[in-house]
N, C-alpha and C positions, 0 to 999 in steps of 0.2 A: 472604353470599358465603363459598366456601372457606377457609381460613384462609390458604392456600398461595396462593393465586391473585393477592393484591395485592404478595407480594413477587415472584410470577414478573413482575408488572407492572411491577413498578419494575428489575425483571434485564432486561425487554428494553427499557422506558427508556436504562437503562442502556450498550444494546446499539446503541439507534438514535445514542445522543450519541455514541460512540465512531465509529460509521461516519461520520457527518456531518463530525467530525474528520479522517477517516481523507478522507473526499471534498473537505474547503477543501485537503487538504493536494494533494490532487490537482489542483485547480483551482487553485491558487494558482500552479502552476510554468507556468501560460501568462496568467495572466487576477491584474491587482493583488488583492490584500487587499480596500483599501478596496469594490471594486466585487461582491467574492464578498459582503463583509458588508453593501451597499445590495439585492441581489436577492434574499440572504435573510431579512432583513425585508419585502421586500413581497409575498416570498409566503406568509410566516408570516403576512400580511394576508386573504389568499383566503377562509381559514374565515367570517371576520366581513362580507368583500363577500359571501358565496354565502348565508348561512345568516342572515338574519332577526332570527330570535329571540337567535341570538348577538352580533348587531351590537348589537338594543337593551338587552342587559346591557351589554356590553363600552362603551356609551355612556351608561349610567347609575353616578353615582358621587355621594360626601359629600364627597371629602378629594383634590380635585386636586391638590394639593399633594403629597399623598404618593404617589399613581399617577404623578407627574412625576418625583422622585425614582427611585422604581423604574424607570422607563422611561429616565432620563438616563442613571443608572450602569450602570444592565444593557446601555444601549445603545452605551456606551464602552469597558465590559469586554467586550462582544464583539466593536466593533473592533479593540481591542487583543491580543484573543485569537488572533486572525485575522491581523493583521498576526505574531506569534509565531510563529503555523502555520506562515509563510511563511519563514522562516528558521530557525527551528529545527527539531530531529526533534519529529514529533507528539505524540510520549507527555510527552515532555520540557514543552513547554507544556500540552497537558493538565494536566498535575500540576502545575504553577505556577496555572495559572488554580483548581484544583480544590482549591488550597490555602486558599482564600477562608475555610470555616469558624473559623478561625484573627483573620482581621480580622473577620466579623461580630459575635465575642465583645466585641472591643472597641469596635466600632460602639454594640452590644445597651447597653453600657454607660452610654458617652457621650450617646445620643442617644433610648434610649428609658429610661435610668435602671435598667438591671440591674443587676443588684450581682454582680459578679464572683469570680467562685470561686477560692478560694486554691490548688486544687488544680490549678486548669488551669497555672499557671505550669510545672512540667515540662512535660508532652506538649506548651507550647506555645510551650517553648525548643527541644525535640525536633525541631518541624517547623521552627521557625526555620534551626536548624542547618543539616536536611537541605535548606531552600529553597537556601541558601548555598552547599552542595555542590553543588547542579544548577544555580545561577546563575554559578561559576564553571569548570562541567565541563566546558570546553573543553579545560585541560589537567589530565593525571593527576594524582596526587599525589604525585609527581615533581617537577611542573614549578611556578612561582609563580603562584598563583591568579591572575584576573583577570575583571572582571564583565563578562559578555556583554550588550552594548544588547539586541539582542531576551528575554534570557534577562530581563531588567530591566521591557522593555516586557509580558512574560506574566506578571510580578510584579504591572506594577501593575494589571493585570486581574484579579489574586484580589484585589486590595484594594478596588477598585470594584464585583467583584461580590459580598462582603463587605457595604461600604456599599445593596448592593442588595436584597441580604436581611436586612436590617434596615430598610427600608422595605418590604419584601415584610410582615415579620411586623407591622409598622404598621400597613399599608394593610388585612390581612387584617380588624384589629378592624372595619373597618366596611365592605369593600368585598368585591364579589364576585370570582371567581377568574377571570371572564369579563372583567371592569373591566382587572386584574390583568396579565393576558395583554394587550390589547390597548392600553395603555399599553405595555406592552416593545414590544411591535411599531411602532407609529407612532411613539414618542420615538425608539423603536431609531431608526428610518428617517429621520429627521427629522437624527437624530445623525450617521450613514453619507454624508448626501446630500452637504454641501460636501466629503469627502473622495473619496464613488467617482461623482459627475455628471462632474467635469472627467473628460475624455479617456478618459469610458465609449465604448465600442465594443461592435457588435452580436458576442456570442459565437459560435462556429461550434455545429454541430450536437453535437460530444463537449461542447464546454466545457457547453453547456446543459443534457444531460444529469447533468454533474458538480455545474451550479448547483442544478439539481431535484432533485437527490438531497439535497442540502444543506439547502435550503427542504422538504421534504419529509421526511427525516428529522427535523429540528427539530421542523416542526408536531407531527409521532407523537409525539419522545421529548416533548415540553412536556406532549400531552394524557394519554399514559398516565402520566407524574411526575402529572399535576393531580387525574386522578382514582384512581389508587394512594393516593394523600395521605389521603382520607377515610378510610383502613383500616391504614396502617403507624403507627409511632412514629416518630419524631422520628428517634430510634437506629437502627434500621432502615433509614429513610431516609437515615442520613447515612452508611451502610456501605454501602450497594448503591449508594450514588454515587460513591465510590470505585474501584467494580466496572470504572467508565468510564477510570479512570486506569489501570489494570493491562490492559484490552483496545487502550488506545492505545499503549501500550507495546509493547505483543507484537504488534499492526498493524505497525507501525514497523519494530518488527526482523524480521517474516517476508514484511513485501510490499512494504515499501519498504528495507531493506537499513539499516537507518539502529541506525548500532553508538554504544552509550557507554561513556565511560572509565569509569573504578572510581570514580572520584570522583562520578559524577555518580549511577552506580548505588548506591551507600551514600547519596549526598543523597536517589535516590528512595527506599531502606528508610525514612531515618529521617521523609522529609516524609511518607508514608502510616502511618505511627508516631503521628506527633507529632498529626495532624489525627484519626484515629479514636480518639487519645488526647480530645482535646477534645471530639469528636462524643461520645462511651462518658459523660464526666465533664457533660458538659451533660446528659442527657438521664437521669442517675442523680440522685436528691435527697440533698444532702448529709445523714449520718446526727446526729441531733439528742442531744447530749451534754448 
């Protein structure tokens, strides 16, 4: 393959997550949270009811355990993602949920035994900071900070999707990327259902649209992230996911009007600082003295 052609795959990965963003946020303003993030897990389901061969990967596994993990917290970081959408500007949560690299180091740690790099501690007070500045940028730096519940609830979604790639990177030693996926999907769904069943309502013909887009951009950005993965780095991949955070921001401010104070734009410099700091120092090998 091209050399060129798996990072344009992971820029328009990159391109679909941001729209998908850009469309819960759309749907959200008629249709709850919970019920945008139940219809889009079960159409992120479709590929494996239509397609065969992918259902019997995605139903072949070693380590249920650790596809249940990954499906648990991927599938609560994205309702919490979503309920975020729903109240705050999109970019704003974007970049909270996007902030996750940051808690997988520490996950990578505790839980699969990595030994933690001394270096990350800057870049990984840097994003601290700047989460800080955008979890209390409701008012300027004027006025006395205060933590926004949603700005809090798109926190804890980087920290669960965090916990989730590190059982991503678990499950990968023995499980396939098919397995992989369809764990997020059914757990997702499984996780979504006592929050968006009650006083689910048939959508009109726009909201469905808005949901399809949603369930539909997802399935794209997961498959071209899946299969870009065999050809980027690590580093690569953790900077073109980013890409995702800076297009929902400027979504935000050019189609939805949605302005932020100084505070919250310095918290968003230093939290994409702090995480490409981590992303750059993870995927560098310490130089041996």
């Amino acid at each position: 393959m091209p050399p060129r052609r798996p990072l344009l795959l992971m820029l328009a990965s990159a391109l679909c997550f941001a729209a998908m963003a850009l469309a819960a946020k759309l749907a959200s303003r008629t249709l709850p949270a919970a019920e945008i993030t139940l219809i889009r897990f079960a159409i992120m389901l479709l590929p494996l009811a239509l397609v065969p061969g992918w259902r019997r990967e995605a139903l072949t596994f070693r380590r249920l355990d650790l596809l249940i993990y990954r499906g648990v917290f991927g599938g609560v970081a994205v309702l919490l993602y979503f309920f975020a959408i729903a109240h705050v500007p999109v970019g704003v949560a974007t970049l909270l949920n996007y902030s996750s690299p940051i808690f997988s180091v520490l996950f990578a740690a505790v839980f699969l035994g990595e030994r933690a790099d001394t270096r990350l501690f800057v870049p990984f007070v840097v994003a601290l900071a700047g989460v800080y500045l955008v979890s209390t940028g409701r008012a300027d730096f004027a006025g006395a900070p205060s933590w926004g519940r949603w700005e809090l609830v798109g926190l804890a979604s980087a920290v669960l999707s965090g916990a989730a790639v590190a059982a991503i990177r678990a499950a990968r030693r023995s499980e396939s990327s098919w397995a992989i996926y369809g764990s997020f999907s059914i757990f997702g769904l499984v996780v979504a259902a006592p929050f968006g069943l009650p006083g689910l309502r048939a959508p009109t013909a726009m909201e469905w649209l808005l949901l399809g887009a949603v369930g539909g951009l997802s399935i794209a950005a997961q498959l071209l992230m899946t299969y870009a993965y065999r050809w980027v780095t690590n580093l690569q991949a953790g900077v073109l996911a980013q890409v995702t955070v800076v297009l929902s921001l400027g979504a935000g401010a050019l189609w939805l009007g949605e302005e932020l104070t100084a505070r919250a734009l310095a918290g968003c410099v230093l939290t994409l600082s702090g995480v490409l700091g981590v992303v750059w120092l993870q995927a560098t090998p310490r130089a041996v003295e």
